[in-house]
Backbone bond lengths (Angstrom), bond angles and torsions (degrees), N, CA, C in turn:
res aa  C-N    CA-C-N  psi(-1)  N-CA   C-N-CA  omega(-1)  CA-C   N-CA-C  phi
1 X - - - 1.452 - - 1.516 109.23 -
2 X 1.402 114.06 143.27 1.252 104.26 -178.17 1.539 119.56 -98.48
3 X 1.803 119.19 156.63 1.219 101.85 -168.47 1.460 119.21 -79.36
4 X 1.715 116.04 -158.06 1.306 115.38 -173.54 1.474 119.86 -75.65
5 X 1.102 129.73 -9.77 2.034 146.41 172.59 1.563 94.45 -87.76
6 X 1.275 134.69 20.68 1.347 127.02 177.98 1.670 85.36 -135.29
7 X 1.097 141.62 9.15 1.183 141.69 170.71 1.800 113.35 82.52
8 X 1.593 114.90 -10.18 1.344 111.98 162.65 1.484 123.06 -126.23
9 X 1.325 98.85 144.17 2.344 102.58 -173.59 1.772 75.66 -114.92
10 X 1.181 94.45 168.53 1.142 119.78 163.08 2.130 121.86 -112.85
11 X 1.183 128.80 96.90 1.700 103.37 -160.47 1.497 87.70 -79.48
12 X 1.655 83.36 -173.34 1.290 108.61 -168.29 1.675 121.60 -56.77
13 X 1.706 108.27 -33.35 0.979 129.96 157.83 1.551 127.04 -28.05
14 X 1.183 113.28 -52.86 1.225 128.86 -173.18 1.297 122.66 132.31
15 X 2.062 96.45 -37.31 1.899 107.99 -170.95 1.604 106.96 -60.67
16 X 1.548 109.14 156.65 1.346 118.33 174.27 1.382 98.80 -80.13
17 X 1.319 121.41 149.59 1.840 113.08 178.52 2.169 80.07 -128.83
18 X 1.272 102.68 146.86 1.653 113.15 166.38 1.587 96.73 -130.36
19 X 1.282 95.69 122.98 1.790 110.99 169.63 1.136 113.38 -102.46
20 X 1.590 101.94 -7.56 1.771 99.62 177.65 1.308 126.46 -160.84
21 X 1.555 136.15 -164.33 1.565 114.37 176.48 1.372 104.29 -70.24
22 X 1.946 123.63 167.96 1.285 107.07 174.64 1.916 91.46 -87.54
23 X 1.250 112.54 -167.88 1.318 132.74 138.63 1.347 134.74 -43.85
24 X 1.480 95.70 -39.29 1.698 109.14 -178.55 1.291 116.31 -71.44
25 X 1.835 127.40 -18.83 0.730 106.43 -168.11 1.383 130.99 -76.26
26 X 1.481 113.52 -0.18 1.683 139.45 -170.40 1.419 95.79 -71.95
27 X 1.693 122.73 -19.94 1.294 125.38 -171.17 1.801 104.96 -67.15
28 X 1.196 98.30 145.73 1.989 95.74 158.46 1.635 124.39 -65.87
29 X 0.735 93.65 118.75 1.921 106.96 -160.58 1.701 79.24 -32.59
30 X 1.682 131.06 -84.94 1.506 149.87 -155.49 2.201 78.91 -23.22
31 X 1.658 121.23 -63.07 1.039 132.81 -149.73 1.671 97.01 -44.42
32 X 1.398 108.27 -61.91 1.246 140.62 -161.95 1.955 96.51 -48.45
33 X 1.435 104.58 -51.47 1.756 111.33 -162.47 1.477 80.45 -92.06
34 X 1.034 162.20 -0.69 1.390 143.31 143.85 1.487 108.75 -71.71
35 X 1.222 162.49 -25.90 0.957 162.64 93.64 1.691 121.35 22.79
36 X 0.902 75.81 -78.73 1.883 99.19 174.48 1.440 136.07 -30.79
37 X 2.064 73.17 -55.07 1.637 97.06 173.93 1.355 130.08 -58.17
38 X 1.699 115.94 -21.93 1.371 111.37 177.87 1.071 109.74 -105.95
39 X 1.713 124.35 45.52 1.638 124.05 162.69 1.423 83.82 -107.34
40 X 1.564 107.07 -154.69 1.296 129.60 153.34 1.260 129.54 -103.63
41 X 1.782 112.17 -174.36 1.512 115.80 -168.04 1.328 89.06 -63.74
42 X 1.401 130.85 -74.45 1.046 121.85 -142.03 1.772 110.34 -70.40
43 X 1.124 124.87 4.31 1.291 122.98 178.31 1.680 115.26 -108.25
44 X 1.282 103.52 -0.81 1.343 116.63 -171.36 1.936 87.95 -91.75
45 X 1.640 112.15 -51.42 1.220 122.48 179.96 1.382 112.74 -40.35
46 X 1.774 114.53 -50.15 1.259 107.42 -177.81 1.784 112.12 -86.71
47 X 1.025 134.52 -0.44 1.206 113.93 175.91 1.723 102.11 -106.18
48 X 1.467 121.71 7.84 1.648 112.76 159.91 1.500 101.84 -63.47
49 X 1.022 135.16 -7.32 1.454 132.36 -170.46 1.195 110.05 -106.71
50 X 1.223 129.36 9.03 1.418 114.74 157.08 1.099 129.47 -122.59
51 X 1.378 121.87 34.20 1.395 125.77 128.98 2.295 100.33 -178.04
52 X 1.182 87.52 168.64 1.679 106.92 -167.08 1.765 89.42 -59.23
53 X 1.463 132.04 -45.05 1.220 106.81 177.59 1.563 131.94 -66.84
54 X 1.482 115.23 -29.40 1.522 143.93 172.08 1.658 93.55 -43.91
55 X 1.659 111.20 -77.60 1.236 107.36 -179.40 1.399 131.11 -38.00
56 X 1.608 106.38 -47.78 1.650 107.70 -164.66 1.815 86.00 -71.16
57 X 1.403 123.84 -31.00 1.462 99.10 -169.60 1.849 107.70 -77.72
58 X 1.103 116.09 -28.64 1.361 110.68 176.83 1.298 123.35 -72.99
59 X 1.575 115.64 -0.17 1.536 120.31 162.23 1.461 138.71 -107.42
60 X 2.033 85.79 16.07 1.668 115.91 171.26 1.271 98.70 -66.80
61 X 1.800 107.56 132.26 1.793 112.90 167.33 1.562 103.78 -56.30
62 X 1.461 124.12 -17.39 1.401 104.90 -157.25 1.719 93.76 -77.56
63 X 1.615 128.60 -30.14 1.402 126.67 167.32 1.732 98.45 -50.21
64 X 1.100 133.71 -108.64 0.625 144.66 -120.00 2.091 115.44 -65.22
65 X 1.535 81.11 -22.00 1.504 95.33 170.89 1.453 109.67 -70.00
66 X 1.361 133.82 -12.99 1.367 128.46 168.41 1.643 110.27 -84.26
67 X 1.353 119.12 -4.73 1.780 114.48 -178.79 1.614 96.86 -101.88
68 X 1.688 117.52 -11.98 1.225 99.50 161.39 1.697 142.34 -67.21
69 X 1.421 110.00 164.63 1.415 81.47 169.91 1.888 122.37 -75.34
70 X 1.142 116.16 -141.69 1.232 105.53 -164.04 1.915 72.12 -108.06
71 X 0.746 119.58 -93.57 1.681 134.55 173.61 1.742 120.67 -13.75
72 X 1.456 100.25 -0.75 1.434 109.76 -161.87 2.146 101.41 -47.05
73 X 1.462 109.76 -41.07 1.848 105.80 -151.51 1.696 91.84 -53.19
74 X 1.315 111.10 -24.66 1.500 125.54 -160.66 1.760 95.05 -62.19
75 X 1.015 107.97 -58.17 1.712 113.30 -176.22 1.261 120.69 -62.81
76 X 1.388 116.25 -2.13 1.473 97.38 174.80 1.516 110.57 -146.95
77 X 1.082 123.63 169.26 1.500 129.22 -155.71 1.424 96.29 -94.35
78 X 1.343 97.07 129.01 1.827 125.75 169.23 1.061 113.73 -28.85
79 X 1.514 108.42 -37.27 1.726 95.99 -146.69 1.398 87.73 -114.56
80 X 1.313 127.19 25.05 1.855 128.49 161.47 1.429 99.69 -115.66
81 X 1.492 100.30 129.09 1.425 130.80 -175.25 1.670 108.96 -102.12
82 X 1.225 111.28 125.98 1.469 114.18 178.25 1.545 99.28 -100.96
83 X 1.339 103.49 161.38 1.446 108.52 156.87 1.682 136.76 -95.08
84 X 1.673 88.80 0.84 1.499 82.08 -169.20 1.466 81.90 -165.20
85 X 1.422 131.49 157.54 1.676 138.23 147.16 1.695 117.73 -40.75
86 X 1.139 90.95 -22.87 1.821 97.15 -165.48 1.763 93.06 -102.93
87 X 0.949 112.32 -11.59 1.489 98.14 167.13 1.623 110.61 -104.77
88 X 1.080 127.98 -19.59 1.518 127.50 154.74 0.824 98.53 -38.91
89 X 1.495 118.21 -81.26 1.636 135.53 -161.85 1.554 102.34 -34.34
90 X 1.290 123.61 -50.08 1.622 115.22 -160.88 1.669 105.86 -83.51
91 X 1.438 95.65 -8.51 1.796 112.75 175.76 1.311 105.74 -47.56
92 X 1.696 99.43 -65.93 1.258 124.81 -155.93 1.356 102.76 -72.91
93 X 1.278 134.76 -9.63 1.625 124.38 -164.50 1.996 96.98 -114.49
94 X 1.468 118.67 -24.59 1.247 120.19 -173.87 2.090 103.83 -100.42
95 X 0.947 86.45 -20.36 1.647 89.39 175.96 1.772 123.97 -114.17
96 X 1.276 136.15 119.96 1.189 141.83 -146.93 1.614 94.04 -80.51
97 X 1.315 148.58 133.30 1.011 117.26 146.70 1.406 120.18 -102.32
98 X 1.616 116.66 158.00 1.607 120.10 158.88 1.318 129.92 -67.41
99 X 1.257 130.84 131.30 1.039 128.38 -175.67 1.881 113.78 -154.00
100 X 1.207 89.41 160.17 2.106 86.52 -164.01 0.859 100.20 70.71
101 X 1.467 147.45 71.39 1.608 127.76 162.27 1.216 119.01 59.37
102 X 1.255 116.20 23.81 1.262 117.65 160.88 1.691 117.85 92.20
103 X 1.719 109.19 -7.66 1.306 127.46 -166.53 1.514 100.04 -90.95
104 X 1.224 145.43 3.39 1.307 153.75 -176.97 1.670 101.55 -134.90
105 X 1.374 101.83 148.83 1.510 103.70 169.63 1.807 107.08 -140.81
106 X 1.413 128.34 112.48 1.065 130.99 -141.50 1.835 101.09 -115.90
107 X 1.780 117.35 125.91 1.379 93.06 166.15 1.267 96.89 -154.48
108 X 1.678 127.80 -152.41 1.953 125.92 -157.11 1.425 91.30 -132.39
109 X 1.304 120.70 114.19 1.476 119.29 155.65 1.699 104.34 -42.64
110 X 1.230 119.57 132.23 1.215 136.92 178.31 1.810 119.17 -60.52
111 X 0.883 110.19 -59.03 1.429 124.28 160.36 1.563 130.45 -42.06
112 X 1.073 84.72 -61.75 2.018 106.36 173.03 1.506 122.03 -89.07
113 X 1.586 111.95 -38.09 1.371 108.84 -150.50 1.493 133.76 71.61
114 X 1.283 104.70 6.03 1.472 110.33 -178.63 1.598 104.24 -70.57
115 X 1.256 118.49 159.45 1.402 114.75 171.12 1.306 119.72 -96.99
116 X 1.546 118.47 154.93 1.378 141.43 -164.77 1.538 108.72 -110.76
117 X 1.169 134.65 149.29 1.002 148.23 150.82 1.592 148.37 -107.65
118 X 1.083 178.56 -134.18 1.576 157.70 135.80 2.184 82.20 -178.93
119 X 0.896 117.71 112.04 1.682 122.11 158.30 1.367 109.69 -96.70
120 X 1.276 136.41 153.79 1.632 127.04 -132.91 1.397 82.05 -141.86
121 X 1.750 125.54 129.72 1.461 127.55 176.64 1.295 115.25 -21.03
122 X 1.041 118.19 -45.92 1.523 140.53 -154.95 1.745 95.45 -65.10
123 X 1.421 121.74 -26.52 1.402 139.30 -165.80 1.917 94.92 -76.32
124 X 1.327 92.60 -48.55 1.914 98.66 -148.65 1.792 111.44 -92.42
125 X 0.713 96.92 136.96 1.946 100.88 172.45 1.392 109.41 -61.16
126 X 1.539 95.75 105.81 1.427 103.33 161.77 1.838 99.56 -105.47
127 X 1.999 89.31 143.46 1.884 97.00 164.42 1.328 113.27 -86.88
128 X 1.633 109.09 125.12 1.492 129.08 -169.44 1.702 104.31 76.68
129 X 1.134 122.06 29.02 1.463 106.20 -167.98 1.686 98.74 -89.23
130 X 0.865 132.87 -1.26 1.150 140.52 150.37 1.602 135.17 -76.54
131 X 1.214 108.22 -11.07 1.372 134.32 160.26 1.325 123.82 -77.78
132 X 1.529 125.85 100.45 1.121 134.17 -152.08 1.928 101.64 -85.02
133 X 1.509 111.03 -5.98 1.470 105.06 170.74 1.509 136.68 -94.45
134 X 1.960 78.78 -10.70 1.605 103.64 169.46 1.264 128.20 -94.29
135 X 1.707 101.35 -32.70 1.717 100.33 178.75 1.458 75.64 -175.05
136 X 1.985 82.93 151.81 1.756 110.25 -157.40 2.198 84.72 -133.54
137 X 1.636 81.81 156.58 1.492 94.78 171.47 1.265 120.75 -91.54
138 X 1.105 129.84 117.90 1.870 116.60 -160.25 1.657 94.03 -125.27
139 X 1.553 113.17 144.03 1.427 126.31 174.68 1.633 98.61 -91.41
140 X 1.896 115.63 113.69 1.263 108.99 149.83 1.709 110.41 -109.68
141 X 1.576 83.63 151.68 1.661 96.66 -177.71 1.541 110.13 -72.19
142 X 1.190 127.97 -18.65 2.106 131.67 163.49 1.557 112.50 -74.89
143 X 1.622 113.23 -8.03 1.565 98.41 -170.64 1.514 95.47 -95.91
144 X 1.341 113.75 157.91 1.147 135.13 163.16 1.855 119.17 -54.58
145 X 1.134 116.04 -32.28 1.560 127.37 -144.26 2.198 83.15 -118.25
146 X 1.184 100.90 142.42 1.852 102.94 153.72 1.004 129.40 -31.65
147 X 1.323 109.59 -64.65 1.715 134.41 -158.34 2.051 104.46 -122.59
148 X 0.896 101.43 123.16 1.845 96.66 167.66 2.191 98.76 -134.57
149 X 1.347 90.70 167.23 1.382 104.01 -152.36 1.651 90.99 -88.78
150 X 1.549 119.52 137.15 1.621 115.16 170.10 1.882 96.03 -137.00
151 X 1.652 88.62 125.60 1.356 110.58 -173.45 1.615 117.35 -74.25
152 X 1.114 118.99 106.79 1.541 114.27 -153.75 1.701 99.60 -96.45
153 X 1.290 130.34 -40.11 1.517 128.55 -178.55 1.862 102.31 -178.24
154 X 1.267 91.59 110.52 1.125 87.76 173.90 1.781 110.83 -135.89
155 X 1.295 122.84 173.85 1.636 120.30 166.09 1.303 101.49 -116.71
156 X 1.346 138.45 -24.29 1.836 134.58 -153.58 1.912 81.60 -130.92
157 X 1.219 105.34 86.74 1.147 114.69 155.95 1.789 130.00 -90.63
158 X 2.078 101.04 101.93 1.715 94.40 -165.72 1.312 88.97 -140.38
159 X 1.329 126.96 155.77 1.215 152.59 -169.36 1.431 118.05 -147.39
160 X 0.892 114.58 116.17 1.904 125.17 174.01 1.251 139.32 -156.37
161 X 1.275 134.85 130.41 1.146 160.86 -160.86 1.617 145.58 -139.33
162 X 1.192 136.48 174.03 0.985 135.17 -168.78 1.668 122.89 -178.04
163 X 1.339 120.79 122.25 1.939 107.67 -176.54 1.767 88.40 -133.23
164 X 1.366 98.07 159.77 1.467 117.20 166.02 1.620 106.15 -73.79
165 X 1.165 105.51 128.94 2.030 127.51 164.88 1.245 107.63 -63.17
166 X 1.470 120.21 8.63 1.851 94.91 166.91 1.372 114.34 -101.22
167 X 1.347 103.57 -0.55 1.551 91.51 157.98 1.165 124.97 -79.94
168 X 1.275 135.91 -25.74 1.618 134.87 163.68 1.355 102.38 -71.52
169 X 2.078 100.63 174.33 1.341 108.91 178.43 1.317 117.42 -106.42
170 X 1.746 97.61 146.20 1.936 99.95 -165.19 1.250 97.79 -65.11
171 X 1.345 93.81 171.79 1.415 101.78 170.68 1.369 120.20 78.97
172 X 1.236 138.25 30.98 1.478 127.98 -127.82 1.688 90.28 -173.63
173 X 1.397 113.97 133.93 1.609 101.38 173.58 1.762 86.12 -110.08
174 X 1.356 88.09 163.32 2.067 108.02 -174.15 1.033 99.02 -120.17
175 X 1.480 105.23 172.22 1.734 125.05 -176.75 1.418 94.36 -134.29
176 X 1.041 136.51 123.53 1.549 135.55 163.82 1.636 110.94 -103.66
177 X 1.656 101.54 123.87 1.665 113.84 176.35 1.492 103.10 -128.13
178 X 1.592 93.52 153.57 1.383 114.14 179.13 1.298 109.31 -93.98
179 X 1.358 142.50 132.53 1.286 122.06 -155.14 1.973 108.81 -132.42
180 X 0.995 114.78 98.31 1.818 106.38 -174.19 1.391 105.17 -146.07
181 X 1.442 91.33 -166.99 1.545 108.78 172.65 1.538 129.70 -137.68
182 X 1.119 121.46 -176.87 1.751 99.06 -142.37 1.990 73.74 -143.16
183 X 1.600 105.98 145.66 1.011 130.63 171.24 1.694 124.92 -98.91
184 X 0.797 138.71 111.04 1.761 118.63 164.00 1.533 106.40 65.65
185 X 1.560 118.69 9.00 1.608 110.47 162.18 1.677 87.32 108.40
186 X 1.503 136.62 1.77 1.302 123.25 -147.66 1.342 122.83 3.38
187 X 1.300 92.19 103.79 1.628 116.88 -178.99 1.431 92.60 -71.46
188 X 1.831 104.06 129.08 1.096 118.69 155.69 1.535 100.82 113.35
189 X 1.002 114.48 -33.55 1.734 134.66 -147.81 1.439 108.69 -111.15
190 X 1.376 105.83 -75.30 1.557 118.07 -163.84 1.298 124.07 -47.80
191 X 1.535 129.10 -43.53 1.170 168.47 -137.50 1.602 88.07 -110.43
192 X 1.260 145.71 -18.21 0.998 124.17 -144.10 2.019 104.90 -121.89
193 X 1.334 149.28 105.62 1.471 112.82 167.74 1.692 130.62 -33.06
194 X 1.548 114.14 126.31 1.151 120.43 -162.73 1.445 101.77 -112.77
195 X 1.647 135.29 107.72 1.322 112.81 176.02 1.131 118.43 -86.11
196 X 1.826 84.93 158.82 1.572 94.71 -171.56 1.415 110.91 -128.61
197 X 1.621 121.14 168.10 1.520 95.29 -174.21 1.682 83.24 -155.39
198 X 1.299 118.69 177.64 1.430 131.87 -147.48 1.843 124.07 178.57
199 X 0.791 112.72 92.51 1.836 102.35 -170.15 1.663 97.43 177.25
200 X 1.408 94.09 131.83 2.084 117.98 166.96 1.379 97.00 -21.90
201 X 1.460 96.32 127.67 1.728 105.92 160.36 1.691 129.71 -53.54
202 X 1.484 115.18 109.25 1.484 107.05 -176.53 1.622 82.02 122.18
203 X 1.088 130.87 -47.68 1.762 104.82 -172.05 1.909 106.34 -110.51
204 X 1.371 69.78 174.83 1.896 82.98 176.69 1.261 118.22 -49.04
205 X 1.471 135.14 131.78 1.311 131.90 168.28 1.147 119.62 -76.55
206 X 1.191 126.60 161.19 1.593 126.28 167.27 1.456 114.38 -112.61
207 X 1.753 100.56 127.13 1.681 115.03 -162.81 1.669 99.81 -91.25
208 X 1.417 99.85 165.09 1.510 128.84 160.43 1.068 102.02 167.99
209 X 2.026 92.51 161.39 1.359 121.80 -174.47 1.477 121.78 -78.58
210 X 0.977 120.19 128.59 1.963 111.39 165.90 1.406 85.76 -110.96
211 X 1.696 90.05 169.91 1.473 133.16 140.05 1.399 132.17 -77.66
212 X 1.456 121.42 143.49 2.022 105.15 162.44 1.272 89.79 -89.84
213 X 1.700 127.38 -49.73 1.062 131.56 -161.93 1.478 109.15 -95.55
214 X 1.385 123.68 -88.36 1.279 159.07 175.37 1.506 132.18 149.54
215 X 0.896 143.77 174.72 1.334 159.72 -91.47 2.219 90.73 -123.57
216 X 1.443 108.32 116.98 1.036 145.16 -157.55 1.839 93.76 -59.78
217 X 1.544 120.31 -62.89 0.825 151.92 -147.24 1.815 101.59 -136.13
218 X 1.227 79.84 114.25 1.883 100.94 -165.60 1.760 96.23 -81.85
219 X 1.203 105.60 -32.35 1.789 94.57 174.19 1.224 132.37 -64.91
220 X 1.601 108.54 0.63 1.438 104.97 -161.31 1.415 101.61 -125.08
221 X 2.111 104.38 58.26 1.506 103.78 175.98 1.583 124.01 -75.57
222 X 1.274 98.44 -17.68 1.792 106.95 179.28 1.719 99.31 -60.74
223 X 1.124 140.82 -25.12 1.658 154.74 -142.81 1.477 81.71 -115.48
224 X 1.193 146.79 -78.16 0.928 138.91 -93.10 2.414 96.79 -146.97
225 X 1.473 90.96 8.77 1.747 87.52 -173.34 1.542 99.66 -93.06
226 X 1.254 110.77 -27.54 1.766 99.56 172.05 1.240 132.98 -82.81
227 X 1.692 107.39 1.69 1.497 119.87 164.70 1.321 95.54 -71.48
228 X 2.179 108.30 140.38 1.583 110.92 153.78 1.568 111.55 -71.50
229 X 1.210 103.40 171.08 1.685 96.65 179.23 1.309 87.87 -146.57
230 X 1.542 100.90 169.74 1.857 102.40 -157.49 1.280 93.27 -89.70
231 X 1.880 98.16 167.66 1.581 105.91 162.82 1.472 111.09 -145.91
232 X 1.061 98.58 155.55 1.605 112.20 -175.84 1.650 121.34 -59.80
233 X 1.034 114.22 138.14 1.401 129.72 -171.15 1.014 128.96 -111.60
234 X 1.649 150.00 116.57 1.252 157.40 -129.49 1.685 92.65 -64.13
235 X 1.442 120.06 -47.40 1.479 130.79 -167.07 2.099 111.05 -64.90
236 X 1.125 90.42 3.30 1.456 89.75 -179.30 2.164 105.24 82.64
237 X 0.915 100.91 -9.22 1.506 106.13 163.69 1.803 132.91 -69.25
238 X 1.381 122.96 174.73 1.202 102.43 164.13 1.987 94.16 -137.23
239 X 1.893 89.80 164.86 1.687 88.70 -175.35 1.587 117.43 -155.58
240 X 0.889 104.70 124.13 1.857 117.81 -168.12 1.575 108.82 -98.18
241 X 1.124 115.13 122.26 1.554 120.10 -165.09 1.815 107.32 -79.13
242 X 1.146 124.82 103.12 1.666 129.10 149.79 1.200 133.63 -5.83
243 X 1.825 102.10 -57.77 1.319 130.27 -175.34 1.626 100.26 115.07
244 X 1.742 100.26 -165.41 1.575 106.59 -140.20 1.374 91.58 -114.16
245 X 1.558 130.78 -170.77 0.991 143.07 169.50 1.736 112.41 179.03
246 X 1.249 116.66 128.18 1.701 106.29 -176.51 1.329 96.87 -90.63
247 X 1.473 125.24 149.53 1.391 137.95 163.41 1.620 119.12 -88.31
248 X 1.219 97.45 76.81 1.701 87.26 160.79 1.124 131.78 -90.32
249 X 1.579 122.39 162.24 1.557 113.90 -156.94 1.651 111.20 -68.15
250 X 0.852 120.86 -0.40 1.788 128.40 -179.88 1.649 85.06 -85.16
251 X 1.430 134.16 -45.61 1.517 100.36 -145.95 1.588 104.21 -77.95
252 X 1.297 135.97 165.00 1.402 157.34 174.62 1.572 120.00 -106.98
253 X 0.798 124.19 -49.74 2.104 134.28 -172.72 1.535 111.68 -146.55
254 X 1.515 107.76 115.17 1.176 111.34 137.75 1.198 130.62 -96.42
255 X 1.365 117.66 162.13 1.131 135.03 -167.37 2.024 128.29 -139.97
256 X 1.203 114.68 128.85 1.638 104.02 -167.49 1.621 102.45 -130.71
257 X 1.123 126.67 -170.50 1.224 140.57 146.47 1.625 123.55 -177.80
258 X 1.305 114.01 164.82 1.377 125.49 -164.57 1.100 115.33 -121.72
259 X 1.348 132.37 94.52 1.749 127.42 -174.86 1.140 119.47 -124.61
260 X 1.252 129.36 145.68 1.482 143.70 169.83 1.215 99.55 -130.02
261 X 1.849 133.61 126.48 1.087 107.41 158.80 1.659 89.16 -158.38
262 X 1.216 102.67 21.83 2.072 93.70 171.03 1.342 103.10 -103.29
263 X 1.053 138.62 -14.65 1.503 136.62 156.31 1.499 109.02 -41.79
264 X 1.271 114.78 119.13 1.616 95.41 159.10 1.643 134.60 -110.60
265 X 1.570 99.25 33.78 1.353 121.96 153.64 1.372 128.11 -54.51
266 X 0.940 126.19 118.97 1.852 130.61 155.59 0.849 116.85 -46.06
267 X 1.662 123.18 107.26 1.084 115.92 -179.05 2.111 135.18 -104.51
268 X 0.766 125.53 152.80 1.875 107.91 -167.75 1.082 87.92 -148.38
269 X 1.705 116.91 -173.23 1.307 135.74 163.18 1.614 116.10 93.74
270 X 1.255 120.33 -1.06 1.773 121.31 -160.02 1.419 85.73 -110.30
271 X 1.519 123.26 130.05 1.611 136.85 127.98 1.001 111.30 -83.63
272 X 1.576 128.92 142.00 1.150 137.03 161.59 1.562 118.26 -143.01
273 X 1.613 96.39 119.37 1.772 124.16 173.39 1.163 94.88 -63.27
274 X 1.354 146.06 -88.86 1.457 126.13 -172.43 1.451 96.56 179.75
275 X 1.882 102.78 -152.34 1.446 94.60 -166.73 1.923 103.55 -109.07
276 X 0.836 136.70 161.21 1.458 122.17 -168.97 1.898 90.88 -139.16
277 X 1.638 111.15 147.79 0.965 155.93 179.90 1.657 120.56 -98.52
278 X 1.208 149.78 103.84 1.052 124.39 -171.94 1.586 87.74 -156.39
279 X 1.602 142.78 171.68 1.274 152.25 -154.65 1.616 91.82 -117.62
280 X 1.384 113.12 125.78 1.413 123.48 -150.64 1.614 96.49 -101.06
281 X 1.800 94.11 147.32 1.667 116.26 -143.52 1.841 89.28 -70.71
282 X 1.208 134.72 135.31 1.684 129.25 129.35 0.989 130.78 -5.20
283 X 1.491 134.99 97.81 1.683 127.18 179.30 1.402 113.87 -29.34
């Protein structure tokens, strides 16, 4: 950060304060948004604020066309007109799009620009999911996808899957969540540790337990503290984390799955939107 004889302090606060012109502004605006381009959104955001030339250069398409992806015209419909790259851009991070037939739902972490992912039940191997006495396709009006999967009674509860990493961004470590909703406590299910597993196609995965619900019996935290347990989601959903994986440009397929099946409870009550992808939060 630069100091206060460069026209910006930083207080204690955090806010940028400008008492004066910067230096930069002697720069050629084009100079300035070439510059720019190799931070990020959100750092591009904070330095439009320090002064009227900063801004007009940080609201050059040529910035903002570098936080796109490369493939972006592909994601969005022809016949919607933006006014600017930087309003695409906020398109793409506040609006989900469909993509693959509708079995993917694709959008831009806001901050980073990294890309997001959501794979839609309809994507993942469910056992008996083709069995209309075990589990049915139900239209909700909050899911993203047509059809999402609702678990009607089952005993061999397994789930599995797999997508190619070039739709996310290299370089980038992920968080993979399972993302649904839970009926009547899902009897059989919820209450129960569910393993889960997660890791590049061809090597060992790395396991842990979730919850749908959590833990039956509140005394039994020594049992029950290394299970994740779900949490609530801005979308009115709920979502239990997989675990992580970094994307480097060598890897090709990940792969996860979700099983319960030494219980020999019947289990019901689980919808599930799918599995989601997103660039995993900073301690």
């Amino acid at each position: 950060m630069m100091g206060q004889n460069h026209g910006i302090i930083e207080s204690s606060g955090g806010e940028i304060v400008v008492p004066g012109p910067s230096p930069f502004d002697v720069l050629p605006e084009d100079c300035i948004s070439n510059i720019i381009s190799f931070t990020s959104p959100r750092e591009a955001c904070v330095a439009a604020s320090v002064s009227k030339t900063f801004e007009s250069a940080v609201n050059s398409d040529s910035v903002w066309d570098k936080f796109l992806p490369p493939d972006y015209s592909s994601l969005v419909s022809q016949s919607r007109v933006f006014a600017s790259k930087k309003e695409l851009y906020f398109a793409l991070c506040h609006n989900h799009v469909l993509i693959e037939d509708g079995k993917k739902s694709f959008w831009l972490e806001k901050a980073s620009g990294k890309r997001c992912i959501m794979l839609s039940s309809k994507e993942l191997w469910i056992t008996w999911g083709s069995s209309p006495e075990y589990w049915q396709w139900i239209s909700v009006p909050e899911s993203r996808f047509e059809k999402v999967a609702e678990l009607l009674n089952v005993c061999w509860f397994e789930i599995r899957g797999k997508t190619s990493t070039r739709l996310l961004s290299p370089g980038t470590r992920y968080s993979a969540y399972i993302v649904f909703k839970t009926n009547d406590g899902c009897p059989g299910l919820g209450h129960l540790p569910v393993e889960v597993g997660l890791g590049l196609v061809g090597q060992e995965s790395s396991k842990r337990f979730i919850y749908f619900v959590g833990p039956r019996d509140r005394r039994r935290g020594r049992e029950t503290r290394d299970v994740t347990k779900p949490e609530q989601r801005e979308d009115g959903w709920m979502e239990a984390e997989l675990g992580e994986f970094f994307n480097e440009e060598s890897c090709d397929e990940i792969e996860f799955s979700v099983i319960e099946i030494k219980s020999p409870s019947w289990k019901s009550g689980l919808i599930i939107q799918g599995i989601e992808f997103r660039p995993t939060k900073s301690p």
